[in-house]
N, C-alpha and C positions, 0 to 999 in steps of 0.2 A: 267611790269616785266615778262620774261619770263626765265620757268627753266626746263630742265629735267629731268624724274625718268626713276631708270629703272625698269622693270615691270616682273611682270610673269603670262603667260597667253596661255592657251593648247591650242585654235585654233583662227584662223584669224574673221571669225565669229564673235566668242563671244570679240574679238580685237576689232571688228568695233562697236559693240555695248555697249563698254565702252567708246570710242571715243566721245560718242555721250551722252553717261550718263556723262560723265564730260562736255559738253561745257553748257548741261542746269544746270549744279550747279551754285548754286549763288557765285559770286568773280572769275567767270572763264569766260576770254573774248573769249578764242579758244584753242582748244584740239586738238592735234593729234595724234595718236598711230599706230607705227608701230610696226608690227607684226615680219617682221623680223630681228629687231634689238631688239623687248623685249625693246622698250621705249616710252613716254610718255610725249610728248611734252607741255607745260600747260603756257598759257599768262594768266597773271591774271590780275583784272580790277583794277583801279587805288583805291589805297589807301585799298585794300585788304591785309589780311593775310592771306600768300602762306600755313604758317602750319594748320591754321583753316579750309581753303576753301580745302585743299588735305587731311585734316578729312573725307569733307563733301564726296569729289570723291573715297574716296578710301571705305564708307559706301553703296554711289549709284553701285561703282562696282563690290562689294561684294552679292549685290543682284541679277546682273547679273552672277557671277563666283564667287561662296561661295568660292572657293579655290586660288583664286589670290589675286598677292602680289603686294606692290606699295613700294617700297623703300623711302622714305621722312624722 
């Protein structure tokens, strides 16, 4: 299943390094995040829960960007 959020996020940078903290979350098969549309593309693995595992993404992204947002 694949869904997108839309995101908030001050620079491209710390964008790419969320991309990358989501796809090692567990229940996330592939991540993408573009910068300048402020979204967040997220496949998830089969038999996953989108709201559990976008818990998980949106605690690892927070520790990159204490100040970003993840709409879910």
């Amino acid at each position: 299943m694949k869904k997108t959020y839309k995101i908030e996020v001050d620079c491209a940078n710390c964008a790419a390094k969320m991309e990358e903290a989501a796809r090692k979350t567990e229940g996330v098969k592939d991540a993408v995040v573009n910068f300048m549309t402020l979204k967040m593309k997220v496949e998830f693995e089969d038999g996953a829960d989108p709201k559990e595992v976008m818990e998980r993404v949106f605690r690892a992204c927070r520790k990159i960007e204490p100040d970003c947002e993840i709409d879910f």
